[in-house]
FITILUM-609729 format. One line per 3 residues: number of its first residue (from 1); their letters; for each residue x, y, z negated of C-alpha. Coordinates in Angstrom, 3 decimals. Each point is the difference from the previous one (the first is absolute). Example, Ala and Ser with C-alpha at 12.3 -4.5 7.8 and 13.67 -1.06 7.14 Angstrom:
2
1	AS	12.300 -4.500 -7.800 | 1.370 3.440 0.660
This chain:
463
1	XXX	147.900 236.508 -342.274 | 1.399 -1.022 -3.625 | -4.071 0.249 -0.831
4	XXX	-0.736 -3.520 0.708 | 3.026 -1.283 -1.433 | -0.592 1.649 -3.282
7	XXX	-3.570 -1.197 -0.358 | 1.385 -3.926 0.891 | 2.238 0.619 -2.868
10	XXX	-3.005 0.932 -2.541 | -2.145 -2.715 1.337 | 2.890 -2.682 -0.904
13	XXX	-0.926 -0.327 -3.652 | -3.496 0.380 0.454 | 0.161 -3.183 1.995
16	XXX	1.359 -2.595 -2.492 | -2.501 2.304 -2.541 | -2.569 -0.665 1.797
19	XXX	-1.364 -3.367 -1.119 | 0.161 1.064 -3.579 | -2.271 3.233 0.974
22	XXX	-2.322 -2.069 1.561 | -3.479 -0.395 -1.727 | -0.157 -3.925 0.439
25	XXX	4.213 0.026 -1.533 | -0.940 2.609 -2.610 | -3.790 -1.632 -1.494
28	XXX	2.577 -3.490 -0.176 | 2.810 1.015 -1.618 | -2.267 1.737 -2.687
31	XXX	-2.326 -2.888 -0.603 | 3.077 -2.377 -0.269 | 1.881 2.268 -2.487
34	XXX	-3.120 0.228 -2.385 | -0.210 -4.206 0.413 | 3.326 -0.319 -0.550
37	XXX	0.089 2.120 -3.001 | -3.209 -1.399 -1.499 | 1.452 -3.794 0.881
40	XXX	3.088 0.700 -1.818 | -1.589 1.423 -3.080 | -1.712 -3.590 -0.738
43	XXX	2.002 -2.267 -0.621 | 2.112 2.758 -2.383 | -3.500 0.075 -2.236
46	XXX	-0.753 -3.842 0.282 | 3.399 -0.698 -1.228 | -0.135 2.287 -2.930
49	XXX	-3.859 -1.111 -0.833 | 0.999 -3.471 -0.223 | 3.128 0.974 -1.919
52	XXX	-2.120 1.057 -2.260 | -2.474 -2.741 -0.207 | 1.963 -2.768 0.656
55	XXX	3.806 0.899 -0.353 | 2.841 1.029 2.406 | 0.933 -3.833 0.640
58	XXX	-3.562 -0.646 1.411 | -0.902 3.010 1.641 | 3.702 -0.301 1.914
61	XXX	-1.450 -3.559 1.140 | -3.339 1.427 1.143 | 1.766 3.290 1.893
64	XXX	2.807 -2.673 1.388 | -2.092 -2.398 1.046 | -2.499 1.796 1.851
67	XXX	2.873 1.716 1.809 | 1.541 -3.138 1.141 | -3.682 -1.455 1.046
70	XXX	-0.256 3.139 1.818 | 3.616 0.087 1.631 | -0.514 -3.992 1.462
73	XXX	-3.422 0.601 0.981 | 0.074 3.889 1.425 | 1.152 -1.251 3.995
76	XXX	-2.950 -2.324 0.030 | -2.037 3.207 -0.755 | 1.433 1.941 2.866
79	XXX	-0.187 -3.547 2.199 | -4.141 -0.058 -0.805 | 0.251 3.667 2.310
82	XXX	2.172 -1.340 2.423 | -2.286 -2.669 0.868 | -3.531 0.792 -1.307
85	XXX	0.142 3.758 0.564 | 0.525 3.162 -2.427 | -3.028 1.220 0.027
88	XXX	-1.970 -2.988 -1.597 | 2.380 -0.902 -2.086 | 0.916 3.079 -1.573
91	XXX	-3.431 0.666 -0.749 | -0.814 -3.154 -1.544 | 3.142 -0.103 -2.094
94	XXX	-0.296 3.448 -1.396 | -3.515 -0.931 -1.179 | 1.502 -3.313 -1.763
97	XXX	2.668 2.132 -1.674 | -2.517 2.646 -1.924 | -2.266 -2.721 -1.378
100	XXX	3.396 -1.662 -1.154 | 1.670 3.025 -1.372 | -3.111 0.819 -1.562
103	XXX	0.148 -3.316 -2.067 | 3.453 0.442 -0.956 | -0.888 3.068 -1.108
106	XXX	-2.360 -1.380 -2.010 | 2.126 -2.474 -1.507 | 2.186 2.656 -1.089
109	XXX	-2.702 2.067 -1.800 | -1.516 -3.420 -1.750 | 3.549 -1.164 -1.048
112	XXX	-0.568 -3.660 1.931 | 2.825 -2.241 -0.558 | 3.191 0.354 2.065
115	XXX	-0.659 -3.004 2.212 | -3.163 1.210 0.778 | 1.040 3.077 2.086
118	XXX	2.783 -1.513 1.495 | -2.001 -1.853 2.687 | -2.359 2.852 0.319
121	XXX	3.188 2.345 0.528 | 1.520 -2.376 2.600 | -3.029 -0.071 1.957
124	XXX	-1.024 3.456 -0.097 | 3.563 0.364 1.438 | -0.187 -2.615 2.447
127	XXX	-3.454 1.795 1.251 | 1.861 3.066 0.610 | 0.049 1.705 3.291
130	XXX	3.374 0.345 1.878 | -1.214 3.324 1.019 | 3.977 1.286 -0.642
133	XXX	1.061 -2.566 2.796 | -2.486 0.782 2.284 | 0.882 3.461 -0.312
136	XXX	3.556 -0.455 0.953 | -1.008 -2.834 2.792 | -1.685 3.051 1.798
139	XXX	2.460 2.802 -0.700 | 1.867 -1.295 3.220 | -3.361 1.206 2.220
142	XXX	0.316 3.337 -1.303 | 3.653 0.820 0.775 | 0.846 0.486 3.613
145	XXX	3.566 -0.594 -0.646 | 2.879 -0.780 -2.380 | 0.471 3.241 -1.686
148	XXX	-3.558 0.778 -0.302 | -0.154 -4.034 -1.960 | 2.203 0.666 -2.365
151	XXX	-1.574 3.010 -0.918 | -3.174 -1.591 -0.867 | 1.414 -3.051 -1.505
154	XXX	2.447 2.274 -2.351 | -3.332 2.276 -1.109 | -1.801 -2.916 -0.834
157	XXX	3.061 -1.811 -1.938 | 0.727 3.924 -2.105 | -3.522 -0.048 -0.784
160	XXX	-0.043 -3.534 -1.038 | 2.575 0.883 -2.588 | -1.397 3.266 -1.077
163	XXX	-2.865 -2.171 -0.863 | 1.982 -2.279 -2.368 | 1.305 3.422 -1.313
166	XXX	-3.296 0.836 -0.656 | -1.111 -2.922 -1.198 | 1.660 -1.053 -2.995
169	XXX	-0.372 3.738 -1.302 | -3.731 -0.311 0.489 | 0.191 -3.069 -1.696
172	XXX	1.952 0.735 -2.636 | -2.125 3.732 -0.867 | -3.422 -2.421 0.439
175	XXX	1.511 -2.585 -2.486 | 0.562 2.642 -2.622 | -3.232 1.933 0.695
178	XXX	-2.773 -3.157 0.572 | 1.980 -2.662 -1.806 | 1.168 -3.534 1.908
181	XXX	-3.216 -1.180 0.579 | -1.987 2.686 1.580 | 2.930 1.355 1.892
184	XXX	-0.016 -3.573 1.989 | -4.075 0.397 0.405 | 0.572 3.766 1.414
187	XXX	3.282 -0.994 2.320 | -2.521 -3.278 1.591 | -3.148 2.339 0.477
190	XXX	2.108 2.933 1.913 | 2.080 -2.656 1.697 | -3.261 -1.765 1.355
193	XXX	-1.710 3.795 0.786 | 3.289 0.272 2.049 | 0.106 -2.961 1.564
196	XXX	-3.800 0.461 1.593 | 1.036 3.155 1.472 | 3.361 -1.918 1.615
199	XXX	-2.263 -2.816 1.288 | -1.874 2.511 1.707 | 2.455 1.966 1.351
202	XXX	1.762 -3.645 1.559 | -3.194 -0.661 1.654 | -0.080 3.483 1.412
205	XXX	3.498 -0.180 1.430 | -0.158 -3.798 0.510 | 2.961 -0.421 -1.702
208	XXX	1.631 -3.882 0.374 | -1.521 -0.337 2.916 | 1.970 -0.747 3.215
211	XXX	-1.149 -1.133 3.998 | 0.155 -3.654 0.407 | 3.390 -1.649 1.105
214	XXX	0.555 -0.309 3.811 | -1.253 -3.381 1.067 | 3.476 -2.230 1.369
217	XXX	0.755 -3.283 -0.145 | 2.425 -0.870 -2.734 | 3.379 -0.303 0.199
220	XXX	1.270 -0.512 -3.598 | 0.569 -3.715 -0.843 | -2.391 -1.877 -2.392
223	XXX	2.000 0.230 -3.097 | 1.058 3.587 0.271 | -4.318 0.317 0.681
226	XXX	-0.700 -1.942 -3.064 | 2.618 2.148 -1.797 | -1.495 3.341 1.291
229	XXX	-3.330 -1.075 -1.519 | 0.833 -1.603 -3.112 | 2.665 2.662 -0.898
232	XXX	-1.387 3.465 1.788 | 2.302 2.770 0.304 | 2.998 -2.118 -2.372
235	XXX	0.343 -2.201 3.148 | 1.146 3.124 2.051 | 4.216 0.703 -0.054
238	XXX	0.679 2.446 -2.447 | -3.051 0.149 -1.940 | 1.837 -1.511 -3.087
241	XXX	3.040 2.067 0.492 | -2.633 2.775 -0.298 | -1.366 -1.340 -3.559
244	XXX	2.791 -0.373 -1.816 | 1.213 3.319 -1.495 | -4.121 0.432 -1.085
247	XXX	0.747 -3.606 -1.951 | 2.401 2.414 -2.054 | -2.599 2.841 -0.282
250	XXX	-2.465 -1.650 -1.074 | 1.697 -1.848 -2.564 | 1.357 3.123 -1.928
253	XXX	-3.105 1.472 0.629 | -1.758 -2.713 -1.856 | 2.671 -0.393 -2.358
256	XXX	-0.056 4.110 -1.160 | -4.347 -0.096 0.146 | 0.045 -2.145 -2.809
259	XXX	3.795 1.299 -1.349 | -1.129 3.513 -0.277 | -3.663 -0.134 -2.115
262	XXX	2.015 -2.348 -2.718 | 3.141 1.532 -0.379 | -1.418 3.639 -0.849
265	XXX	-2.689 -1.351 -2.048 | 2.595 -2.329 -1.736 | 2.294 3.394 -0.372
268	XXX	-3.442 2.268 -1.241 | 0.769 1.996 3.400 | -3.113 0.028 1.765
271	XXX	0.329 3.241 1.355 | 2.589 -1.138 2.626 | -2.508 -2.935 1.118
274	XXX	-1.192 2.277 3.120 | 3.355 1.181 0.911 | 2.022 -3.489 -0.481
277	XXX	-3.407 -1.322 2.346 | 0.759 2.625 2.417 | 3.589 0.120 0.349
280	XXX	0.377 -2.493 2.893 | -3.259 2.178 1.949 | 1.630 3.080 -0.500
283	XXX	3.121 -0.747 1.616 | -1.942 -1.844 2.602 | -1.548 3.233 1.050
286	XXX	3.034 1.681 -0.025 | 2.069 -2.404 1.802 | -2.912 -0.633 2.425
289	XXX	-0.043 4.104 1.014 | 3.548 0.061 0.175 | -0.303 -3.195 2.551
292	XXX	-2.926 1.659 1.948 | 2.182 2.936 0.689 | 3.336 -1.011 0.511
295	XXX	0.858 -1.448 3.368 | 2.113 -2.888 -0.677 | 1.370 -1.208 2.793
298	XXX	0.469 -3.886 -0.543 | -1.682 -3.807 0.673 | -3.061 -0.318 -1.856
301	XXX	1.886 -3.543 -1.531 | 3.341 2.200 -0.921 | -2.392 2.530 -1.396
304	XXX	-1.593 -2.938 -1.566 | 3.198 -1.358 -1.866 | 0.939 3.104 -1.283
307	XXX	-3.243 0.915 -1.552 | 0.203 -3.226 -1.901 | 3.337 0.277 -1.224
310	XXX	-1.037 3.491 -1.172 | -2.752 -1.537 -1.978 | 1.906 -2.796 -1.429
313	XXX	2.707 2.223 -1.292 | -1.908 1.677 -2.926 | -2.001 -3.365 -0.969
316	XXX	3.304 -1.364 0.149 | 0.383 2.328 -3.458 | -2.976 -0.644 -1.682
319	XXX	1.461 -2.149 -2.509 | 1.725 3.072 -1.478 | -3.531 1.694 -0.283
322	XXX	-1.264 -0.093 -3.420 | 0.070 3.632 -0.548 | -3.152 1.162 1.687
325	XXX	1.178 3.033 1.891 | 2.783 -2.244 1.600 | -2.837 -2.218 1.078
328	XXX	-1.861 2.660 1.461 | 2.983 1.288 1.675 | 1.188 -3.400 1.553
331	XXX	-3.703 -0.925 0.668 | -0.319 3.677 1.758 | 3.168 -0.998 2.494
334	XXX	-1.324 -2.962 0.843 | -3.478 1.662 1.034 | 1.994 1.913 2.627
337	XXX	0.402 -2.678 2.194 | -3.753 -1.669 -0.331 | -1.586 1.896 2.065
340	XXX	2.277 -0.183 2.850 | 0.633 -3.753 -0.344 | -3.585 0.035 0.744
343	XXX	-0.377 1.887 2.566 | 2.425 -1.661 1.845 | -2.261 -3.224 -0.668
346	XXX	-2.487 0.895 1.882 | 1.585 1.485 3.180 | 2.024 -3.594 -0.342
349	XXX	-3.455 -1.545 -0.357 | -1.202 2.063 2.724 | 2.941 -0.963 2.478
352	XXX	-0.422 -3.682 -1.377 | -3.603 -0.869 -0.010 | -2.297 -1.198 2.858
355	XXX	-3.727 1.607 -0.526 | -1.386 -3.133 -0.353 | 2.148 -0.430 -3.587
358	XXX	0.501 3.709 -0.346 | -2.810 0.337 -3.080 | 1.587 -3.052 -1.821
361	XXX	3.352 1.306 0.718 | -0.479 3.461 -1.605 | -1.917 -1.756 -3.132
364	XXX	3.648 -2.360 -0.577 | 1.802 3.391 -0.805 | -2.285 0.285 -3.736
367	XXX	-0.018 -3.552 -0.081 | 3.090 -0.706 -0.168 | 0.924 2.846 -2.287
370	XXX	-2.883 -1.168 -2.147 | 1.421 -3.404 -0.163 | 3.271 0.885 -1.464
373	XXX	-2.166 2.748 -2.353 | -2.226 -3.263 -0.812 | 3.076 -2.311 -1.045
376	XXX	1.554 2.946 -2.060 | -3.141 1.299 -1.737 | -0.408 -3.054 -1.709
379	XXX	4.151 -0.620 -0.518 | 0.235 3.549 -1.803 | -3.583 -0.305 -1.690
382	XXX	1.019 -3.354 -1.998 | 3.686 1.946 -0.798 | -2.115 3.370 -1.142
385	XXX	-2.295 -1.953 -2.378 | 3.429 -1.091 -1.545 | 1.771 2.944 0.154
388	XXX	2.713 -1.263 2.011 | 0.681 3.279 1.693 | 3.776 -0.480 0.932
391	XXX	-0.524 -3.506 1.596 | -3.392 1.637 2.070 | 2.540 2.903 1.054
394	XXX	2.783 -2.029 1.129 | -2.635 -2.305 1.911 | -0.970 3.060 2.019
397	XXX	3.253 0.084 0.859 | 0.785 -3.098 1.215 | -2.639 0.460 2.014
400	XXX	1.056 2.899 1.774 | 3.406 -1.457 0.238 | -1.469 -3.063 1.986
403	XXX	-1.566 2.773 2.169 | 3.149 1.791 0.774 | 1.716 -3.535 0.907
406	XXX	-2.598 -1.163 2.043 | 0.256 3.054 1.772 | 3.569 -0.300 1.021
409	XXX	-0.100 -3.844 0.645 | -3.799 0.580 2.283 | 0.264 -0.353 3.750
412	XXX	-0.652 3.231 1.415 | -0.882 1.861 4.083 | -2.471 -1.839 0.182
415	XXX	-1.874 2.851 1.760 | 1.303 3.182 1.857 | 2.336 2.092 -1.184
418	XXX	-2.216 2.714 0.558 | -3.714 -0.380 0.327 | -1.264 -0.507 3.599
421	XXX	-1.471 3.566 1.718 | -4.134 -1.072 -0.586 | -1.991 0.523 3.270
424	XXX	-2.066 3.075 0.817 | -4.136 -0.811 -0.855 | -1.894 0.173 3.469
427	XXX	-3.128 2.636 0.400 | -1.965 -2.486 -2.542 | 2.763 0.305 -2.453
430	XXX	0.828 -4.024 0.602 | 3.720 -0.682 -0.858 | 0.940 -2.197 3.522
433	XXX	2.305 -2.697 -2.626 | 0.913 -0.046 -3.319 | 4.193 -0.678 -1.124
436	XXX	1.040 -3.545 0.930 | 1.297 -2.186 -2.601 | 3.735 0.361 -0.717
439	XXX	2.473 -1.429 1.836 | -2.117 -1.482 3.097 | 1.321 -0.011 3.040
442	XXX	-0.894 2.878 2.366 | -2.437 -1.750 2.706 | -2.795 0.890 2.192
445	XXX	-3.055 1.818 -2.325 | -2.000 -3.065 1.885 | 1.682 -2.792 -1.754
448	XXX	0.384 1.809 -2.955 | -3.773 0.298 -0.482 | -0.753 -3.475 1.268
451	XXX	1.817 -1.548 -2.771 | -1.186 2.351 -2.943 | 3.227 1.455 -1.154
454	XXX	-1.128 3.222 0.937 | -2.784 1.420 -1.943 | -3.176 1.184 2.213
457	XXX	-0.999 3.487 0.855 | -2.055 1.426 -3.133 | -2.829 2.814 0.550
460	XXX	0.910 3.591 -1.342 | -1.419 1.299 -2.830 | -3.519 1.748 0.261
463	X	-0.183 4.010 -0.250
């Protein structure tokens, strides 16, 4: 008799395993890892191959302002699949982005002047495919229920990290092996050879793709309508709560990827390049294990807070960071809580966003961390042309000390304490209802539906 109950007890694990094991889970995660990797390898070349062209001043304005195009324009990327479908667009934007690439690349090798690759940069970015947020829009069709979701969504966050671990070590060992130049011509051809393979695979697994809304007549009023479409996913309560803490991310992350390549070169240490570059991933992958396993039981938005503040508190001491290893170290701390902070994101994002918005909503995670990097970039690349490496230190600061205020002044339960139990998939693997937004009233599931605050029923994954 204690047969049966044994073998439940074996098959519990196995369970929230399961959607990693999967073939459709396991191709995806692999394919986005490599992407991710090769992605975050470019713009680490293109900013030293214009540093060395063009100087550390210009090539800062190039890297920062392509990130900041990128940041304001990446939701109207995800909003062309909401409306016009993944499938086309993905394919059609993935072409764009290899012909572009392949001119930048070009006007890297031919040493064309600064202002010349800037717009060819910016819309090779712009062209880009949101495959990453069309991933994480169908994530929710694979997991059956809470547990099960956060496994998948904390894989794909650890691996995203161990990328940017990987990354600026690959960088840095191509940089000293092909030179500059030819390391930012090798990083563009694997990343486009990567990025075929992804487009592939998303077509495959229809990824982005969702059943259209349940027809209802409306019952939101006409400004909160014209809101809704003008705004997206920002119009919905909580979304900006949501952004904030990645405002702070993103600005010491821009801040430290132009920091790090000019301080060590300006102290002849360029062997710590791929380590300082790698701090922040490395404790990301760390922290983000260490989140995966532990059951912590709290609120997503207490779990939020505290996440922040843990982040805030090391970039709070950057200022005190001109000896290298104490940058590492503080930059290392601060990585623990990355990971994590994202993670809980996207289950916010997940509880948050209706599936008509729920591609543009993932894509305002990087773009707003991108905006912040965007400001920054440019901010510490003007200070590192001048050597100013106290005042770009104690900027980084500030910034994170803005972060930690706003997150003890922000409005918070704006959502569940804890996340709401996700329905069972029917024969067909069809998930009955998404999460409601936070804080609506409890009604009948008919009204609900008929006025569009609940997000439609979504197909399940194919085999």
């Amino acid at each position: 008799m204690n047969a049966p109950a044994a073998h439940n007890h074996r098959k519990e694990p196995t369970g929230v395993l399961r959607p990693l094991l999967r073939p459709p889970v396991r191709g995806l995660l692999t394919l986005a890892f490599l992407a991710r990797t090769t992605a975050a390898v470019l713009p680490i070349t293109l900013l030293l191959a214009l540093a060395q062209a063009h100087g550390y001043a210009r090539a800062a304005a190039v890297g920062g302002g392509y990130t900041l195009v990128l940041a304001l324009c990446a939701p109207l990327r995800g909003r062309l699949l909401d409306r016009y479908g993944a499938h086309r667009m993905l394919t059609l934007m993935g072409a764009a982005t290899a012909v572009l690439l392949g001119l930048v690349a070009c006007s890297v090798e031919f040493r064309w002047p600064w202002w010349s690759t800037l717009p060819l940069v910016i819309a090779a970015t712009l062209a880009g495919p949101p495959l990453n947020a069309a991933l994480r829009s169908s994530w929710r069709t694979l997991a059956t229920d809470e547990a099960q979701l956060k496994a998948v969504h904390s894989a794909d966050s650890i691996l995203e990290e161990a990328g940017f671990v990987l990354a600026p070590l690959t960088a840095g060992a191509t940089v000293l092996w092909l030179g500059p130049r030819h390391a930012y011509e090798a990083a563009a051809t694997a990343f486009i050879t990567v990025t075929v393979f992804y487009l592939a695979a998303a077509r495959r697994h229809q990824l982005g793709t969702r059943r259209p809304a349940t027809a209802g007549p409306p019952t939101s009023t006409a400004s909160t309508g014209r809101s809704r479409r003008w705004l997206g996913p920002l119009a919905i309560p909580g979304m900006i709560s949501i952004l904030l803490p990645l405002l702070v991310m993103g600005a010491v992350f821009g801040g430290t990827g132009i920091l790090v390549p000019a301080y060590t070169q300006h102290q002849n240490a360029t062997t710590w390049l791929g380590p300082l570059l790698a701090a922040i991933s490395i404790g990301g992958v760390i922290g983000g294990i260490l989140y995966a396993t532990l059951d912590w039981k709290s609120g997503l938005w207490h779990k939020y807070r505290l996440l922040t503040l843990g982040f805030t508190l090391p970039t709070a001491l950057l200022f005190l960071a001109r000896p290298l290893w104490l940058l590492a170290l503080l930059l290392l701390l601060a990585g623990l809580f990355v990971t994590p902070l994202f993670i809980n994101a996207f289950l916010l994002i997940d509880a948050t966003a209706t599936d008509d918005t729920r591609n543009e909503a993932n894509t305002w995670v990087g773009a707003t961390t991108d905006i912040a990097n965007g400001i920054t970039a440019v901010t510490i690349g003007t200070l590192a042309e001048n050597q100013r490496w106290d005042t770009a230190l104690l900027t980084l600061t500030l910034c994170a000390a803005a972060g930690a205020a706003s997150t003890l002044l922000a409005p918070t339960d704006r959502t569940p304490a804890h996340p709401t139990s996700r329905p069972e998939p029917d024969a067909q693997g069809t998930l009955p209802t998404a999460v409601g937004l936070p804080g609506q009233p409890t009604g009948s599931r008919g009204e609900a539906e008929a006025s569009g605050s609940v997000p439609a029923p979504v197909e399940g994954p194919r085999p």
